[in-house]
N, C-alpha and C positions, 0 to 999 in steps of 0.2 A: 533578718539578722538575729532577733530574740529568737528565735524558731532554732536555727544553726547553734547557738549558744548552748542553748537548751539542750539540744542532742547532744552537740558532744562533750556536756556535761555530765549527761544522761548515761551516756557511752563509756566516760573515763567511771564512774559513779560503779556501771554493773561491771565492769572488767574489777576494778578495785576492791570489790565488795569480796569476789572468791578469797581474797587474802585477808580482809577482815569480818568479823563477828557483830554483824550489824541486832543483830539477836534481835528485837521491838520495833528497831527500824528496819526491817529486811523489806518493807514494800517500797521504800526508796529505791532500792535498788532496780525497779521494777518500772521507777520513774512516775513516782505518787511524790504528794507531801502533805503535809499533817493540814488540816483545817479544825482550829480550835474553835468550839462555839459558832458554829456553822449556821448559816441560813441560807439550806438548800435554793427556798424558791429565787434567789438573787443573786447564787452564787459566790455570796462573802463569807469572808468569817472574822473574827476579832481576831486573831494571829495566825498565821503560814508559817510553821516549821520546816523548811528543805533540808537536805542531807547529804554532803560530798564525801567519799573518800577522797584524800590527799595523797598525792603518789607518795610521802612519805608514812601514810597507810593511817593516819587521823581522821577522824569522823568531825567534819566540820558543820554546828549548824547554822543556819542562816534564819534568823530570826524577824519577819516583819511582823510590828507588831500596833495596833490601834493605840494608840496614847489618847486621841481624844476623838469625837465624832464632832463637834461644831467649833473649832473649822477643826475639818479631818486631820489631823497628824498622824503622820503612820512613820516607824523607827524600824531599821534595817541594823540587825546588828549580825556580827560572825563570833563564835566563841568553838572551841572545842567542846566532845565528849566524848565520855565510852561511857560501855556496857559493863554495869556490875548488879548481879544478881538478877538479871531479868530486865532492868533498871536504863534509863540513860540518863546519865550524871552529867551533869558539869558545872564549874564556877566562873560564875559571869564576874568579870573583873570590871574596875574602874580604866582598866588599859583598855579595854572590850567597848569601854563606851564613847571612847573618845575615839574610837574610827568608827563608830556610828554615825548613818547619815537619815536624813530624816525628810519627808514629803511634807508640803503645806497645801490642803486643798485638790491635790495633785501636781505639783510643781517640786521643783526641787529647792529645798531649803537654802538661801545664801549663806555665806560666812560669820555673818553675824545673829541669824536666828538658829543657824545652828550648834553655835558657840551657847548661845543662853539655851535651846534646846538640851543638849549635853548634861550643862550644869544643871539644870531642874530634873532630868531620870537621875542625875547622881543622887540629887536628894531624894528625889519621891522612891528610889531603890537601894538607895544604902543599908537598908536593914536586910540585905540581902545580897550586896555585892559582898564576893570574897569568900562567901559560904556556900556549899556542895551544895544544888538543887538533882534530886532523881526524882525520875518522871516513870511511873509505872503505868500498864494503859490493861485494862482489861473492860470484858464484854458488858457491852449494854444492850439489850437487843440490836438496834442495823448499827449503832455506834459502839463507838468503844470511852471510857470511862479514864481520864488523867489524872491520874492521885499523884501527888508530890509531897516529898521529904526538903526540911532544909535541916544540911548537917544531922539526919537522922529520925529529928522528930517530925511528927505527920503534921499536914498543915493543910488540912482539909477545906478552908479556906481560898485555895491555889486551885481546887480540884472542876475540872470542867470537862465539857464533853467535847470527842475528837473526832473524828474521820480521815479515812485516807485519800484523796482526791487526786487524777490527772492532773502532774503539772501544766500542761499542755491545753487543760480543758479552760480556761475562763474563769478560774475563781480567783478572790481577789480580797485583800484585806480592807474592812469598811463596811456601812451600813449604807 
């Protein structure tokens, strides 16, 4: 069933792509997604960026990201972006987070851990909800290199290393 999904995600994704300007993400289209902070030998990474175009021609990303490794939390969210100057932007909003859903361990978070789930990334990410994040990615030898802007200035801090990975292949956010 995840396989099927997959495809004709994959499918709506490269048709979609011809009409928009995936410019940095153009290996999505290809049917890759980002592995940030990668550990080849295991196949994780600390977050999986995927990338849809929307038949109304929006570059959507879907963001799984490690909040904690003991016990594993790992956060799902969706926000837009586009492409500006090489760049892919977007502002994660506090609406953004509140259709975030979030994994315990590997299980699905209930209604009530994921309510105080929620509230604690609003805090631990308020200094950065609501403000433009661009993600520039350039070469590092076999990787590529994520440097990020908030609202302009650099924030080298944010900055980690990337790869593009087979959605399809087995890797997986977590240590």
């Amino acid at each position: 069933m995840r396989t099927a999904i997959l495809s004709a995600t994959l499918l709506a994704l490269a048709s979609a792509a011809h009409a928009v300007d995936l410019g940095p993400l153009a290996p999505a289209a290809g049917g890759k997604v980002q592995c940030f902070s990668p550990n080849p030998a295991a196949k994780s990474c600390q977050s999986i960026g995927a990338y849809r175009v929307t038949p109304e021609g929006v570059i959507e990303n879907e963001a799984t990201v490690m909040v904690s490794d003991s016990p594993l939390i790992i956060m799902t969210t969706r926000a837009p972006v586009k492409i500006k100057a090489g760049a892919d932007c977007g502002v994660l909003s506090a609406k953004d987070l509140l259709t975030s859903s979030f994994t315990l361990d590997g299980h699905l978070a209930g209604p009530v851990e994921t309510t105080r789930l929620r509230a604690a990334m609003r805090n631990r990410m308020g200094p950065v909800l609501g403000h433009e994040i661009c993600v520039s990615y350039r070469p590092q030898g076999e990787s590529l290199l994520a440097t990020s802007t908030v609202d302009g200035s650099a924030r080298p801090d944010m900055d980690q290393k990337v790869i593009w990975v087979p959605a399809a292949d087995g890797w997986k956010v977590g240590y």
